[in-house]
N, C-alpha and C positions, 0 to 999 in steps of 0.2 A: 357496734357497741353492745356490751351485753346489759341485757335488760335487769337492774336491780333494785330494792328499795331504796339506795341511794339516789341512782341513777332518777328515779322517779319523782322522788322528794327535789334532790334540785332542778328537775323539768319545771315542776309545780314552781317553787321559790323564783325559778327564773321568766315565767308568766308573772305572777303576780307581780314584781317587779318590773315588768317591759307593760305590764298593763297600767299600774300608776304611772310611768314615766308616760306614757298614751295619755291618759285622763288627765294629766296636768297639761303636756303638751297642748290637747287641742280645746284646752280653755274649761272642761266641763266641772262639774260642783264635785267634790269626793266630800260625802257625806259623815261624818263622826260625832258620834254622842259617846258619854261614859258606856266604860264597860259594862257597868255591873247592870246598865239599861238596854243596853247592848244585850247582854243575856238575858236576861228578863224576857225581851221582846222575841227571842228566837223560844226561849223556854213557852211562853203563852200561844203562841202560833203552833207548835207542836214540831218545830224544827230537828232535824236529827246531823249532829255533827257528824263528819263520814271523814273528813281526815283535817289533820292540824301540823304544824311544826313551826318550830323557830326558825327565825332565819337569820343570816351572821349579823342583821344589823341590831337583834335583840329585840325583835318585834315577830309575835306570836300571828301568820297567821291561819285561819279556819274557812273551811267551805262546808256550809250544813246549807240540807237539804231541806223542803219544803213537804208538805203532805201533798203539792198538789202539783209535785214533780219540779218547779221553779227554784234550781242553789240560786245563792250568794256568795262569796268572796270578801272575807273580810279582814281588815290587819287591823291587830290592837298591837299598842304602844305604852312601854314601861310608865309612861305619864298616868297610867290610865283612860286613854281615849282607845275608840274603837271605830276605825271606818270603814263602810262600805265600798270595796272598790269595782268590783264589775257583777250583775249579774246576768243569769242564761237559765237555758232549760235543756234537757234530756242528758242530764249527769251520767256519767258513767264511768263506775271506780272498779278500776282493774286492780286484783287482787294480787301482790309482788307471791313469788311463785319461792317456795323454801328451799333458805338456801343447804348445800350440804356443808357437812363439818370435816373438817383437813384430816385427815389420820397422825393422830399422835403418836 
């Protein structure tokens, strides 16, 4: 398969997805506060968002980084909720490599 920002974007959308259906599966708490406290708390920590997308179900969501290496994973929801759904350490965001243009 060739490797492209698409390609990668639904890698990502299809994690976060197989990881909620995990976190509900095996009973644990997915944590949601409003968004706008939601930002708030990544903006005062000093978090740095490193990539985001929609996904078909019409929920945004984001993975921002930590100052002290620790992401997050988080899906917000048209409703205005935002939950936390998994996180980890030692991020690392591979840069989608450019593509070329068709000859017209």
């Amino acid at each position: 398969m060739k490797l492209t920002f698409e390609n990668i974007m639904t890698a990502v959308a299809t994690f976060v997805f197989a990881v909620t259906l995990a976190t509900v599966a095996f009973g644990q708490e997915v944590r949601c506060v409003p968004t706008d406290l939601a930002m708030k708390g990544h903006e005062e920590r000093g978090d740095t968002l490193v990539i985001s997308g929609l996904l078909h179900t019409g929920n945004l969501f984001r993975v921002f980084e930590g100052t002290d290496g620790v992401f997050g994973i988080v899906v917000s929801t048209p409703d205005g909720n935002t939950c936390l759904i998994a996180t980890g350490e030692y991020l690392q965001v591979e840069q989608p490599k450019p593509r070329k243009r068709p000859n017209l």
